[in-house]
Rosetta silent file (secondary structure, phi, psi, omega in degrees, C-alpha in Angstrom):
SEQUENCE: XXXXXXXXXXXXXXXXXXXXXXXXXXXXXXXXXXXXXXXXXXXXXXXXXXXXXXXXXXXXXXXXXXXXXXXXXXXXXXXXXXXXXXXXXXXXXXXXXXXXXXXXXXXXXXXXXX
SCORE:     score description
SCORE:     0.000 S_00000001
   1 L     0.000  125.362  163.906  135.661  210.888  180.751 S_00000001
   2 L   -42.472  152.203 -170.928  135.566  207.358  179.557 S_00000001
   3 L  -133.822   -3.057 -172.357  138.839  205.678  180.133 S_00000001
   4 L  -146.919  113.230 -172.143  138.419  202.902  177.916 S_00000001
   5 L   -70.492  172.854  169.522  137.138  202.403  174.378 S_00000001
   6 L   -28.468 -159.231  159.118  134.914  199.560  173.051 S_00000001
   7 L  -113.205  -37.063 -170.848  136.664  195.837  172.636 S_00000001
   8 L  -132.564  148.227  171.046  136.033  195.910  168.791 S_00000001
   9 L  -122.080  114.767 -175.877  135.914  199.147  166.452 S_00000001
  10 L   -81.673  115.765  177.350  134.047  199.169  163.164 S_00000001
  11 H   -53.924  -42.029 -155.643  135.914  201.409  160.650 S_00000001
  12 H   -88.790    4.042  165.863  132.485  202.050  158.476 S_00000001
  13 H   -96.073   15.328 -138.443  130.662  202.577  162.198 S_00000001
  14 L  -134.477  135.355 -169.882  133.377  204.745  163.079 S_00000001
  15 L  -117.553  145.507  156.547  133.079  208.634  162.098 S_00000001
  16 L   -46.910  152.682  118.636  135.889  210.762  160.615 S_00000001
  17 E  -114.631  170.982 -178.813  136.525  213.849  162.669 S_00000001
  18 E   -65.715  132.097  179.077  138.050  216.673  161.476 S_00000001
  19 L  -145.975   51.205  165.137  141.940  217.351  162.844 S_00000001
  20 L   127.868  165.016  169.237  142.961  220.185  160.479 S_00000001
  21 L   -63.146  121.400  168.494  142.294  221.458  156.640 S_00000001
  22 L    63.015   75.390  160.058  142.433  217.997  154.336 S_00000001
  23 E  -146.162  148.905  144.033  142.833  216.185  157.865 S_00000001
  24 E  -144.303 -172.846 -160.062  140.795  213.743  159.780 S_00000001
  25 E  -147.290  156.270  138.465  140.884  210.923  162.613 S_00000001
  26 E  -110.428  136.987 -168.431  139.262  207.709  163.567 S_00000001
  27 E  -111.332  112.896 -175.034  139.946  206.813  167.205 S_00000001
  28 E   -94.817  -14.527  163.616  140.599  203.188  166.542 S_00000001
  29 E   174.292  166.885 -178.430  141.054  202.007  170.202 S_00000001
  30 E   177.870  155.061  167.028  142.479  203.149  173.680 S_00000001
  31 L  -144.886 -127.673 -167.225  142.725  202.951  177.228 S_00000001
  32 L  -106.923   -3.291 -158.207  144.606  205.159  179.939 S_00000001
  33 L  -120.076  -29.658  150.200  147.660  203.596  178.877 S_00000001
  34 L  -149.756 -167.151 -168.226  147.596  203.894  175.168 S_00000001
  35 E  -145.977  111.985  173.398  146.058  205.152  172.176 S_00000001
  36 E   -86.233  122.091  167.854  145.844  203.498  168.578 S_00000001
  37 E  -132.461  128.012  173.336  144.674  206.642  165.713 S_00000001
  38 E   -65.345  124.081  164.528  143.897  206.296  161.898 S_00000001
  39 E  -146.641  105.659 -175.970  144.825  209.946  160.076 S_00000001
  40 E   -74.100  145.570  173.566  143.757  210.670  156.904 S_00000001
  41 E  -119.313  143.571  177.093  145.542  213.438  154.636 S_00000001
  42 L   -92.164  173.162 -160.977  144.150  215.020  151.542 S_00000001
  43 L   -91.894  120.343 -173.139  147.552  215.765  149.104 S_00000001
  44 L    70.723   26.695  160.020  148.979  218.993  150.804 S_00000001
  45 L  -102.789 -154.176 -167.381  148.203  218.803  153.884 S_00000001
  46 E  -144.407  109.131  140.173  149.445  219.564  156.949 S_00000001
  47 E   -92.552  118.470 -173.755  150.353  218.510  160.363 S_00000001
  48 E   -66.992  169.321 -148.538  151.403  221.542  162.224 S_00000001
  49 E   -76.717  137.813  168.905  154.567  221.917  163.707 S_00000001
  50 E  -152.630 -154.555  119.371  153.132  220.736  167.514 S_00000001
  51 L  -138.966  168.221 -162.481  154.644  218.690  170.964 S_00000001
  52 L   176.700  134.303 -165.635  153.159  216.918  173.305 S_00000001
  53 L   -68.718   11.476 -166.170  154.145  214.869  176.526 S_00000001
  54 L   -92.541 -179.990  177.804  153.097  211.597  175.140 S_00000001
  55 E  -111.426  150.597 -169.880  155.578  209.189  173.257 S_00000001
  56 E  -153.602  133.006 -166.332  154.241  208.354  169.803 S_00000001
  57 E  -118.543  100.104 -174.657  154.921  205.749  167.081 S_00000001
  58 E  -100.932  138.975  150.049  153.681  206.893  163.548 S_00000001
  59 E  -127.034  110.816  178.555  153.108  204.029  160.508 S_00000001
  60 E   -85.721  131.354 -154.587  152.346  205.193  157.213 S_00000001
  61 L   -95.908  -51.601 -178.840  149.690  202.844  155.754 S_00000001
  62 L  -154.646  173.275  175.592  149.704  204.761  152.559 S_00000001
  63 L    74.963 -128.945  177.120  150.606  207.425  150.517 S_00000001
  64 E   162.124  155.029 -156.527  153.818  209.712  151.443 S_00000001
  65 E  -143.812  153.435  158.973  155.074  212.578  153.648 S_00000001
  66 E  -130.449  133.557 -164.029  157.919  214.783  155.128 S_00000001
  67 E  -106.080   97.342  146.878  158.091  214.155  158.395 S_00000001
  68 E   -76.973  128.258 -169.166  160.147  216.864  160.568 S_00000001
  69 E  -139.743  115.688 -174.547  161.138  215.253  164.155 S_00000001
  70 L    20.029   62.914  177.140  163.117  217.788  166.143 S_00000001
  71 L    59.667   -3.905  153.900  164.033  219.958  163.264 S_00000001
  72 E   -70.872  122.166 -177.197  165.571  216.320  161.295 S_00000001
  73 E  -112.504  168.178 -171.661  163.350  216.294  158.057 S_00000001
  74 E  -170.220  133.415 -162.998  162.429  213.143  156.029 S_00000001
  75 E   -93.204  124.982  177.219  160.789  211.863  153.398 S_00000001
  76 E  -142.324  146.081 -174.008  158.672  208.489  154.477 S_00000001
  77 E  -117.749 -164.315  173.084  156.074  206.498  152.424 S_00000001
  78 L   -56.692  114.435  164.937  153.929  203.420  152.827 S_00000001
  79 L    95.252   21.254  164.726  155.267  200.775  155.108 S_00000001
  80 E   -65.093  132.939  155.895  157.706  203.526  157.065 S_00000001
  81 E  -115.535 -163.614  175.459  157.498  203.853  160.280 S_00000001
  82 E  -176.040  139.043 -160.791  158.770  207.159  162.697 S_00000001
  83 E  -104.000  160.370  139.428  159.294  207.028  166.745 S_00000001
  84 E  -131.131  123.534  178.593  158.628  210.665  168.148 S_00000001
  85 L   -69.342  160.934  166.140  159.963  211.076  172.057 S_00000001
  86 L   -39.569  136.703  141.143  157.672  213.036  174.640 S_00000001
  87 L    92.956   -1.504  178.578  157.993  216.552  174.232 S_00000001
  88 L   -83.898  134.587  160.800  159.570  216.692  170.468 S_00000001
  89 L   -59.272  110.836 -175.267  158.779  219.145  167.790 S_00000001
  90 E  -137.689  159.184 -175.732  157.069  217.497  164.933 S_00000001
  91 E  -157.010 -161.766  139.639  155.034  218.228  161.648 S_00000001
  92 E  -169.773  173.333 -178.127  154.386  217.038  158.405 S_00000001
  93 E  -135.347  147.956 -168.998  153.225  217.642  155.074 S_00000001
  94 E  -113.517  146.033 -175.701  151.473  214.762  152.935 S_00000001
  95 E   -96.440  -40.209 -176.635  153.143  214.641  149.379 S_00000001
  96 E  -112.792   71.506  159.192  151.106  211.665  148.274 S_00000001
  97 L    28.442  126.547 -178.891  147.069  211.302  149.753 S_00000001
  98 E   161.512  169.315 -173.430  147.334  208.712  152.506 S_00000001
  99 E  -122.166  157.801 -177.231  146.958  207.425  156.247 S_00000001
 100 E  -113.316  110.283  179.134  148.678  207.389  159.134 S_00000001
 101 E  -101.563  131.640 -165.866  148.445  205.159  161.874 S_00000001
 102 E  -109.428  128.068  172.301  149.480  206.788  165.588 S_00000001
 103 E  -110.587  120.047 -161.397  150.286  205.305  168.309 S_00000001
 104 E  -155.588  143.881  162.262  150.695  207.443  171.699 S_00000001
 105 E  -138.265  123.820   33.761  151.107  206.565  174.907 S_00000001
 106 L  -110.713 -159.800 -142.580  149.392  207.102  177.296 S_00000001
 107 L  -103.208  161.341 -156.581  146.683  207.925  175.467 S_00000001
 108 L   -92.106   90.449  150.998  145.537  211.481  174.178 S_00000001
 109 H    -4.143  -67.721 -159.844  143.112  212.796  176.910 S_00000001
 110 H   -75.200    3.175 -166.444  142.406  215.530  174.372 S_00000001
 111 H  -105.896   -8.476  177.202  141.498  213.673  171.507 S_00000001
 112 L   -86.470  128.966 -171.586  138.172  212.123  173.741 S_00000001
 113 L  -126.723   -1.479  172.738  135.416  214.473  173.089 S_00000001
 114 L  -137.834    0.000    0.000  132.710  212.493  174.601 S_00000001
């Protein structure tokens, strides 16, 4: 597995993948220690209720969502941010069309597919 991404990442060279119904990703950079991700939402979608051992730092770029963080729910829009610790339940639903930028450290193993 690659441990390290490029130095510079071109959004239009850069491919959507698929992370769910009306979901997708860009992997915008990363190394062993973290991981910067772009995540688009079509209007009703969904991130499912999940955890995970990494620590993660969500900024919504655009649009608006409720955000659940260990069963606390919340409505957050464009220029919000939301901490989630290691190991927390989280979800969301997007209210408005819009991206998300993710931060996780270290960086998500599982999200490298080549």
């Amino acid at each position: 597995m690659k441990t390290c991404s490029k130095k510079f990442i071109f959004e239009k060279e850069n491919e959507w993948e698929p992370a769910g119904e009306g979901v997708a990703r860009q992997i915008m950079g990363y190394d062993g220690q973290l991981m910067l991700v772009k995540v688009k939402f079509e209007k009703g979608a969904k991130g499912v209720l999940h955890t995970h051992y990494h620590t993660q730092t969500t900024y919504v770029a655009s649009g608006k969502f409720e955000f659940s963080v260990d069963g606390e729910m919340q409505i957050v829009e464009a220029g919000d941010g939301i901490y989630i610790a290691p190991d927390a339940e989280h979800e969301c639903t997007c209210i408005e069309a819009g991206i998300l930028i993710d931060c996780f450290s270290p960086m998500r193993a599982d999200f490298i597919s080549k």
